[in-house]
ZADO-1210 file (C-alpha; in nm, 4 decimals, padded with zeros to 6 digits):
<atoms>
<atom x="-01.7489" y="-01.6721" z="24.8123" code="UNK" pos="1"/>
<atom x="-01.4525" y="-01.6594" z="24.6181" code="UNK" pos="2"/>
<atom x="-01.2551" y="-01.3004" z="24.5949" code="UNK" pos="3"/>
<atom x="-01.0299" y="-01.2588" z="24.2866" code="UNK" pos="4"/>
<atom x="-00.7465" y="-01.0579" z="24.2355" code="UNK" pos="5"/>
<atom x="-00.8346" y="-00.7991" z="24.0157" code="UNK" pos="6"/>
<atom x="-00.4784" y="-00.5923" z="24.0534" code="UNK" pos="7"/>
<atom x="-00.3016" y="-00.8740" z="23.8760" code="UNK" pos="8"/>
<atom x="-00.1596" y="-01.0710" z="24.1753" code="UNK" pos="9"/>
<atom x="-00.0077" y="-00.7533" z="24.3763" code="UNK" pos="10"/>
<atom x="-00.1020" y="-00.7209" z="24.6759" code="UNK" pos="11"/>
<atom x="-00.1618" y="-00.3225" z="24.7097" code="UNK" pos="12"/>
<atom x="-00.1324" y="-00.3326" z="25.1148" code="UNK" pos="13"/>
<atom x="00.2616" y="-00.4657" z="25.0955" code="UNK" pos="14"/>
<atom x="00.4702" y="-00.2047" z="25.0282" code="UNK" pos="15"/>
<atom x="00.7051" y="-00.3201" z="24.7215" code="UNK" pos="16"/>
<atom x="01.0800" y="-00.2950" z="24.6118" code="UNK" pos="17"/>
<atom x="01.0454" y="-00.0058" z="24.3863" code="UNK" pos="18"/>
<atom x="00.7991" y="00.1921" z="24.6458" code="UNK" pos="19"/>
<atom x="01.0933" y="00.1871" z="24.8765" code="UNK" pos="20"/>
<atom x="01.3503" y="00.2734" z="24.6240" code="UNK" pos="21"/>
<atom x="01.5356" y="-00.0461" z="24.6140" code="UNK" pos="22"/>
<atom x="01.6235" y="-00.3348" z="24.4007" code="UNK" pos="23"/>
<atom x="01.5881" y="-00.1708" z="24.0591" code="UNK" pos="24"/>
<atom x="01.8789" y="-00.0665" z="23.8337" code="UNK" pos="25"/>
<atom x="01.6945" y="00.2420" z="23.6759" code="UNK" pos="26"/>
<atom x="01.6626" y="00.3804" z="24.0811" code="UNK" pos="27"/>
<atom x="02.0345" y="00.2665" z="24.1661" code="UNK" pos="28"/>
<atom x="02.1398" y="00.4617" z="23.8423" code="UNK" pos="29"/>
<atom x="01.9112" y="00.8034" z="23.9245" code="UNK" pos="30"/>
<atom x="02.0432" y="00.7929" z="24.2892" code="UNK" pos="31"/>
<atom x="02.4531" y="00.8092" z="24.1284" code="UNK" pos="32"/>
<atom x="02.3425" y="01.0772" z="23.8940" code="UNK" pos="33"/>
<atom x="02.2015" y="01.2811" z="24.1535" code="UNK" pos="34"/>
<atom x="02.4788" y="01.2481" z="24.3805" code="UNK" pos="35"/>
<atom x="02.7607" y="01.3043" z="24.0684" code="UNK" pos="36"/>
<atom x="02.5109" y="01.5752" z="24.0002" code="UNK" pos="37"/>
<atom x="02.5519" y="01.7780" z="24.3199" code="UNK" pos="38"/>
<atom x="02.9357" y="01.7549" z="24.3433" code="UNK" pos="39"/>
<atom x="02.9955" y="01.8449" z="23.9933" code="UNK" pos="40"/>
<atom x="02.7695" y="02.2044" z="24.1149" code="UNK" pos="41"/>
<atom x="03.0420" y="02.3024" z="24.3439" code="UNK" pos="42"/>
<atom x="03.2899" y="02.3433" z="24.0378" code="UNK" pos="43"/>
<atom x="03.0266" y="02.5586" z="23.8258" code="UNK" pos="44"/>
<atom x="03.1766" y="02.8984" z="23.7365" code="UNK" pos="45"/>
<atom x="03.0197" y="03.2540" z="23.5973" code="UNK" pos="46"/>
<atom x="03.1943" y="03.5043" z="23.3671" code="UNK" pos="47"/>
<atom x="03.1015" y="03.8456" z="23.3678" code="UNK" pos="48"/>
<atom x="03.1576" y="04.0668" z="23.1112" code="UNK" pos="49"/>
<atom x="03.3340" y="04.4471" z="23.1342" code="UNK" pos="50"/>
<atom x="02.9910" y="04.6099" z="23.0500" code="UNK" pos="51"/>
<atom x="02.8242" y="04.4333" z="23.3252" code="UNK" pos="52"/>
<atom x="03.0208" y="04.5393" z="23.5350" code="UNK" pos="53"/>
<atom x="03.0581" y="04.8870" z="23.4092" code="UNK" pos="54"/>
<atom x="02.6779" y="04.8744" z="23.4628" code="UNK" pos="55"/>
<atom x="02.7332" y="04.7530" z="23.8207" code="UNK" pos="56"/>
<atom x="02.9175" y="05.0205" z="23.8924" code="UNK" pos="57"/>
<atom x="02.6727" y="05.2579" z="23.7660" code="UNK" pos="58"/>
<atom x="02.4030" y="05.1280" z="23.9580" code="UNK" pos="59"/>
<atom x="02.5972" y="05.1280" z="24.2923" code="UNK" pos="60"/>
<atom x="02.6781" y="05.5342" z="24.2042" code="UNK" pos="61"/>
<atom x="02.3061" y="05.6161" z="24.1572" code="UNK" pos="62"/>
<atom x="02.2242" y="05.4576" z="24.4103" code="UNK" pos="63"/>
<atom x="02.4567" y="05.6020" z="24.6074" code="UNK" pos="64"/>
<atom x="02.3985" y="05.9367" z="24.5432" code="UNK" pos="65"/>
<atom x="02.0854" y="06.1553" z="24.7287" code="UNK" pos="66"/>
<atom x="01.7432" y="06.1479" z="24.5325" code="UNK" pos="67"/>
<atom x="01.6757" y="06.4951" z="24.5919" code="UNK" pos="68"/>
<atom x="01.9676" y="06.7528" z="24.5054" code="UNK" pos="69"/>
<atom x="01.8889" y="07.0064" z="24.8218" code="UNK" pos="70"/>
<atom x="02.1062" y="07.2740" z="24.6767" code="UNK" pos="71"/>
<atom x="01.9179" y="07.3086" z="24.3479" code="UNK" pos="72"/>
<atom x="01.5628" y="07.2571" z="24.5358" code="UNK" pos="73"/>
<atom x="01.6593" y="07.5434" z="24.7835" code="UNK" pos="74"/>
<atom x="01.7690" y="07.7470" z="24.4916" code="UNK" pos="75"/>
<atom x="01.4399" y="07.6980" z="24.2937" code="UNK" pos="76"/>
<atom x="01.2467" y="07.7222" z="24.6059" code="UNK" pos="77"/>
<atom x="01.4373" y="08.1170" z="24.7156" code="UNK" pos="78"/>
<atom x="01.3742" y="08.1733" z="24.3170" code="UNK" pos="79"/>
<atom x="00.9634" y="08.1251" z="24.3490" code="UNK" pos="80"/>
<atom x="00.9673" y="08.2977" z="24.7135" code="UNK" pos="81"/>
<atom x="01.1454" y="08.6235" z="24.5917" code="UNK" pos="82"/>
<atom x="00.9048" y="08.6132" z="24.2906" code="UNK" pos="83"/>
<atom x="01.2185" y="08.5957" z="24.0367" code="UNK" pos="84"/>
<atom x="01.1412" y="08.2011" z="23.9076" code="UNK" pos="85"/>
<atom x="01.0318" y="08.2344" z="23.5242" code="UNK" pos="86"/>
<atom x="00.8932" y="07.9310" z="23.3102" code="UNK" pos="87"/>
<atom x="01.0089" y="07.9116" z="22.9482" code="UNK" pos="88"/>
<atom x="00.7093" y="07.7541" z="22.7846" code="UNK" pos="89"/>
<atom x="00.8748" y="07.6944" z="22.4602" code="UNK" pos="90"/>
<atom x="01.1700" y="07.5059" z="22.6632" code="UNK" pos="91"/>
<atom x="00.9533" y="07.3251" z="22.8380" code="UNK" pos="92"/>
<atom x="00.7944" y="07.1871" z="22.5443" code="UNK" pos="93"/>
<atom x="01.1081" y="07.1344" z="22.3305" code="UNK" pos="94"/>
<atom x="01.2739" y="06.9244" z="22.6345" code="UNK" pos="95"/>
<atom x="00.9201" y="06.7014" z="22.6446" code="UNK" pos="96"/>
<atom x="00.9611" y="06.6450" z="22.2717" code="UNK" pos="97"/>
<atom x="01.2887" y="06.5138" z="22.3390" code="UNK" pos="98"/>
<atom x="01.2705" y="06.3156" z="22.5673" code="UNK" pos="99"/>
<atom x="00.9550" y="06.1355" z="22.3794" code="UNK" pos="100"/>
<atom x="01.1762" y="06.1096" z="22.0507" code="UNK" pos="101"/>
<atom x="01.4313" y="05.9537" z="22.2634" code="UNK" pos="102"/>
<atom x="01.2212" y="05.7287" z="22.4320" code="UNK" pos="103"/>
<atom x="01.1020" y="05.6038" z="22.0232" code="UNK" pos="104"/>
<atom x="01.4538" y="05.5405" z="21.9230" code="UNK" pos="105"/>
</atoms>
């Protein structure tokens, strides 16, 4: 019985050169750039503006400060106890059409 070499006379059980990363320019060439590529990172350097930072800043105050103001809540909540806490319909309503037109703009 003669067996032929169908994979074009490589044997597939040897592992070759270029499996092992060696003996090929294009592999050599990869490995430098990868290695130029990682000490040229070190130097890499980031800008930021003034209004990032001004927004920074902003976001470190709010979230800084409490989310629930307990001086207004106890006021509101003394207001509805005593019977003395009035809604304004009409402001209610203007201050929700507000905010939507603001949200649109």
């Amino acid at each position: 019985m003669d067996i032929k070499n169908i994979l074009g006379g490589s044997n597939p059980y040897v592992q070759s050169k270029v499996d092992k990363g060696e003996g090929t320019e294009a592999a050599s060439a990869a490995k430098a750039k990868a290695k130029a590529k990682s000490q040229s990172a070190s130097g890499d350097r980031v800008s930021v503006s003034s209004d990032a930072k001004l927004v920074a800043e902003a976001a470190k105050a709010a979230q800084a400060s409490p989310d629930i103001r307990v001086d207004r809540v106890e006021a509101l909540r003394a207001q509805v106890e005593s019977g003395s806490y009035n809604l304004n319909p009409r402001r209610i309503a203007e201050k929700l059409v507000a905010s939507d037109l603001d949200f649109l703009r």
